[in-house]
matplotlib code that plots the C-alpha trace (Angstrom):
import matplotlib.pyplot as plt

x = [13.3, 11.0, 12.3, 9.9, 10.3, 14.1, 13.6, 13.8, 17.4, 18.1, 16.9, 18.8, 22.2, 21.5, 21.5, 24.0, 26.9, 28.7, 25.6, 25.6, 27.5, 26.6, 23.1, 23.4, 25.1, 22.9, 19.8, 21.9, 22.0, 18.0, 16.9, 18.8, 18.1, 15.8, 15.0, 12.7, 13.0, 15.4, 17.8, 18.5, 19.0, 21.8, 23.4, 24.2, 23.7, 24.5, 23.9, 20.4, 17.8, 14.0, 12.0, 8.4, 6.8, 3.3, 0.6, 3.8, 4.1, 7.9, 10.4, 14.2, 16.5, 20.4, 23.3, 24.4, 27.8, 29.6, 26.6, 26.5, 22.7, 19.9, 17.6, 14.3, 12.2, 9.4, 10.1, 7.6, 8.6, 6.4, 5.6, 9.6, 8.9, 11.2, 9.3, 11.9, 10.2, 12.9, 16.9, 18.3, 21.5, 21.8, 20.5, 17.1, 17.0, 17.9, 14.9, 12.4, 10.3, 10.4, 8.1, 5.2]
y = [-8.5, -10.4, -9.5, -10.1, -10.4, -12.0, -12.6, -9.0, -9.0, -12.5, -11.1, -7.7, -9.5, -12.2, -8.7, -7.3, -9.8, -7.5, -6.8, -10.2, -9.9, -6.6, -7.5, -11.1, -8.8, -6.9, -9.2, -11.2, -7.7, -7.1, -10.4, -10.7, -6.8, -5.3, -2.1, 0.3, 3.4, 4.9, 5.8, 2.1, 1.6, 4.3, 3.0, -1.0, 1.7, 5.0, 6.6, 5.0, 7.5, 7.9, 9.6, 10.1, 8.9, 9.8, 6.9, 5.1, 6.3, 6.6, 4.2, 3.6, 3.9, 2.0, 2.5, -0.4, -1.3, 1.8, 3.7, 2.2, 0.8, 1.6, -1.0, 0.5, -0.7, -0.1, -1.0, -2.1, -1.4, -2.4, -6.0, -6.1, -6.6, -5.6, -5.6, -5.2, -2.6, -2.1, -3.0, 0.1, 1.2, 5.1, 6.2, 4.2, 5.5, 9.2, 9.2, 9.4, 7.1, 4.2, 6.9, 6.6]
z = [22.5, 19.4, 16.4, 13.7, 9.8, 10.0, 5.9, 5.3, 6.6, 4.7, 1.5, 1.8, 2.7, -0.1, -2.4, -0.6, 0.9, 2.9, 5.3, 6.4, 9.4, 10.5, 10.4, 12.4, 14.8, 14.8, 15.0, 17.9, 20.0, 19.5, 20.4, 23.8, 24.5, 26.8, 25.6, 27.2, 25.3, 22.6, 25.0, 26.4, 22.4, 22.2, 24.7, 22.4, 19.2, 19.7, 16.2, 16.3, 15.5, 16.0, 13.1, 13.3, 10.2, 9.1, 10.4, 11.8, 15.1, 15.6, 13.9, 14.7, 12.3, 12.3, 10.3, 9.2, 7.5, 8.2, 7.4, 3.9, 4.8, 6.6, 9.1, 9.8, 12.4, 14.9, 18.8, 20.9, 23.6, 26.1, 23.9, 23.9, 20.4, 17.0, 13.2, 10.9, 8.0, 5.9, 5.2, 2.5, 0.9, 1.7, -1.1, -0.9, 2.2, 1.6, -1.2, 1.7, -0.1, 3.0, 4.8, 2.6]

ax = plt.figure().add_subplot(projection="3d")
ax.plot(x, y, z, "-o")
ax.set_aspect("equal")
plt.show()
């Protein structure tokens, strides 16, 4: 997989130190991935989620940190390609505000 927009996950774990690792690991699992649908996803990430968002198509959401943060993105899967939207702490995420 591409993953696009690598500074969002630099500027989260600059924020928060304690993401670091989780999300190189993470980003090192993407890129050499090849995911086809959400269930080859489950399989490296098993509490990964889709959620349809309005005028978003369907996103994938990670728990990251022991669930302490949230990485949202949108798979391409048939570009093989990963855009990073958005790196939250739980309650950013559980505002519902990263839908609009």
């Amino acid at each position: 997989m591409r993953v696009i927009r690598l500074r969002l996950l630099r500027e989260f774990w600059e924020r928060f130190p304690d993401a670091q690792r989780p999300l190189r690991q993470w980003y090192k699992t993407a890129r050499l991935a090849e995911w086809s649908s959400l269930q080859d996803v489950r399989r490296d990430y098993p509490h990964a989620d889709g959620v349809a968002v309005h005028g978003s198509g369907t996103l994938t959401v990670f728990n990251i940190c022991g669930n302490r943060y949230r990485l949202v993105v949108r798979i391409r899967y048939d570009y093989q390609l990963v855009n990073v939207r958005r790196v939250l702490t739980h309650r950013e995420y559980d505002d519902g505000r990263w839908k609009e």
